[in-house]
C-alpha positions in Angstrom: -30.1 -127.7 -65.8 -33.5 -127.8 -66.7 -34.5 -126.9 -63.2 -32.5 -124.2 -62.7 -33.7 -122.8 -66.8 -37.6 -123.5 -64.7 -36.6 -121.5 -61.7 -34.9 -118.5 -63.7 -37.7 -118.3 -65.7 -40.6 -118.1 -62.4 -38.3 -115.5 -61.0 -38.3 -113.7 -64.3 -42.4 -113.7 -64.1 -42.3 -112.6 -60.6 -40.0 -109.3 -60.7 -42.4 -107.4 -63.2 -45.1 -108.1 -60.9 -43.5 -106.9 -57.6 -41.8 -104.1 -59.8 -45.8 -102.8 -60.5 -46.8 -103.3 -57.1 -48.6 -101.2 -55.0 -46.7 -101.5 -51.7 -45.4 -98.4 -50.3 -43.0 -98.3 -47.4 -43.0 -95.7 -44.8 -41.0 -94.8 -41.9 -42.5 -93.3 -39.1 -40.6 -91.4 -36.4 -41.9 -90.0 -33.5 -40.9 -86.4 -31.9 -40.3 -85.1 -29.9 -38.9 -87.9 -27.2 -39.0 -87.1 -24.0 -35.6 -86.5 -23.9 -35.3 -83.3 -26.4 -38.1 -81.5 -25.2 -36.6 -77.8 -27.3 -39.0 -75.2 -27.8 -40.4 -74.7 -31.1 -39.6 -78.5 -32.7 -42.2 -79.9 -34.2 -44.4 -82.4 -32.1 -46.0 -85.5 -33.9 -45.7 -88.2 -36.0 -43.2 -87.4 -38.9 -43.8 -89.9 -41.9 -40.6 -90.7 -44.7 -41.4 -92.7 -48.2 -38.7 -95.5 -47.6 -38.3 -96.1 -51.8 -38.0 -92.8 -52.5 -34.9 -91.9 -51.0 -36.9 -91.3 -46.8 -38.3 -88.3 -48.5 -40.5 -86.2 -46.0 -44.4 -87.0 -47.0 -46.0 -85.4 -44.1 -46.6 -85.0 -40.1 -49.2 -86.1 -38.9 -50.6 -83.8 -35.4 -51.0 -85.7 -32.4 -53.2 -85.0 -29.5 -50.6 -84.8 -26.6 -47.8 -82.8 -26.5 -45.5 -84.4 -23.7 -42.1 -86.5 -24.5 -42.6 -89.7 -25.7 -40.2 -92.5 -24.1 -41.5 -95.4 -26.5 -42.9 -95.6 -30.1 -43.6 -98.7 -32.2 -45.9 -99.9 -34.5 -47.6 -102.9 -36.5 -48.5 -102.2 -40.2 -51.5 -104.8 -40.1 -53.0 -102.9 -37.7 -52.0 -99.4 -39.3 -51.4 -98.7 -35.6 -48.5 -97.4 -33.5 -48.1 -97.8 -30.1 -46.7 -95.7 -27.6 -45.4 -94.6 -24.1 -44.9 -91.0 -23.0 -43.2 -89.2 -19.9 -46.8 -88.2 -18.9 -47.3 -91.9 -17.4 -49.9 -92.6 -20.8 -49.6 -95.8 -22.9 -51.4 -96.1 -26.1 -52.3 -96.9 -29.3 -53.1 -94.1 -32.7 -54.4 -95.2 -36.2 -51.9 -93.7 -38.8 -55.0 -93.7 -41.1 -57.7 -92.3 -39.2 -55.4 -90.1 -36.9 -57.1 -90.8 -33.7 -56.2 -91.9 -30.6 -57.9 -96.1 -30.5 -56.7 -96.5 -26.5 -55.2 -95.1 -23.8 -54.0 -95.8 -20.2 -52.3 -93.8 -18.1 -50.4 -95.9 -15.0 -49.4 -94.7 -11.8 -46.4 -96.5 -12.1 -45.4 -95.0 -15.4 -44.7 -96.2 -18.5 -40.7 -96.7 -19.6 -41.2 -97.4 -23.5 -43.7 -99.3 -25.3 -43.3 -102.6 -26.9 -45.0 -104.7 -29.1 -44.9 -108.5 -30.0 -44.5 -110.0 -33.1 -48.0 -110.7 -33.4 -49.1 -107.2 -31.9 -50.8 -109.6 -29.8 -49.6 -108.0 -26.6 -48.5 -104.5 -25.2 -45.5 -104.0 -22.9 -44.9 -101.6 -20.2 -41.5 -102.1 -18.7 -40.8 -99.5 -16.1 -38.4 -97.8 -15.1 -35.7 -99.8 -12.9 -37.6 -103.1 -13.7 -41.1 -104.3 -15.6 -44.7 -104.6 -15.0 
């Protein structure tokens, strides 16, 4: 009983202190993909405050304006990554909003992927992988 009285009471100290934290969670949605290419959507990086209620915060204007097939990203890194139908894979810093890399294969790019680690890209292709 006395452990559970000890354990109560720790969780007790730790709520106020997440409850005044500073961690904000986005969501960050691409568009357009390469599949709904309609005249006069917007084009970029749409961002969505998670806690309060995916409530629009802002676009953010990226330099290409093809499709994109992939889009993923690593919040260490403020980075996502991403493939588009123009045969580019890259990454963009959601802070700076610049473009940090960029490769364009003959092959194409399918979608982009990222490992746990964002220690490695991915390029699968179409109808098998690179």
């Amino acid at each position: 009983m006395r452990t559970l009285l000890q354990l109560l009471g720790f969780f007790g100290l730790c709520l106020p202190l997440y409850a005044e934290s500073d961690l904000k969670r986005y969501l960050y949605m691409s568009t357009p993909d390469a599949a709904q290419l309609v005249p006069g959507a917007p084009k970029g990086i749409l961002v969505f405050d998670i806690d309060d209620g995916h409530r629009f915060v802002r676009q953010i204007d990226i330099p290409f304006k093809e499709g994109l097939r992939g889009f993923c990203g690593n919040a260490k890194r403020h980075a996502v990554y991403y493939s588009s139908t123009n045969r580019r894979l890259g990454a963009f810093d959601v802070e700076s909003e610049k473009v940090l890399w960029e490769r364009q294969y003959d092959s194409g790019c399918d979608r982009a992927c990222i490992t746990r680690m964002a220690a490695k890209s991915t390029r699968p292709q179409a109808g098998g992988s690179a």
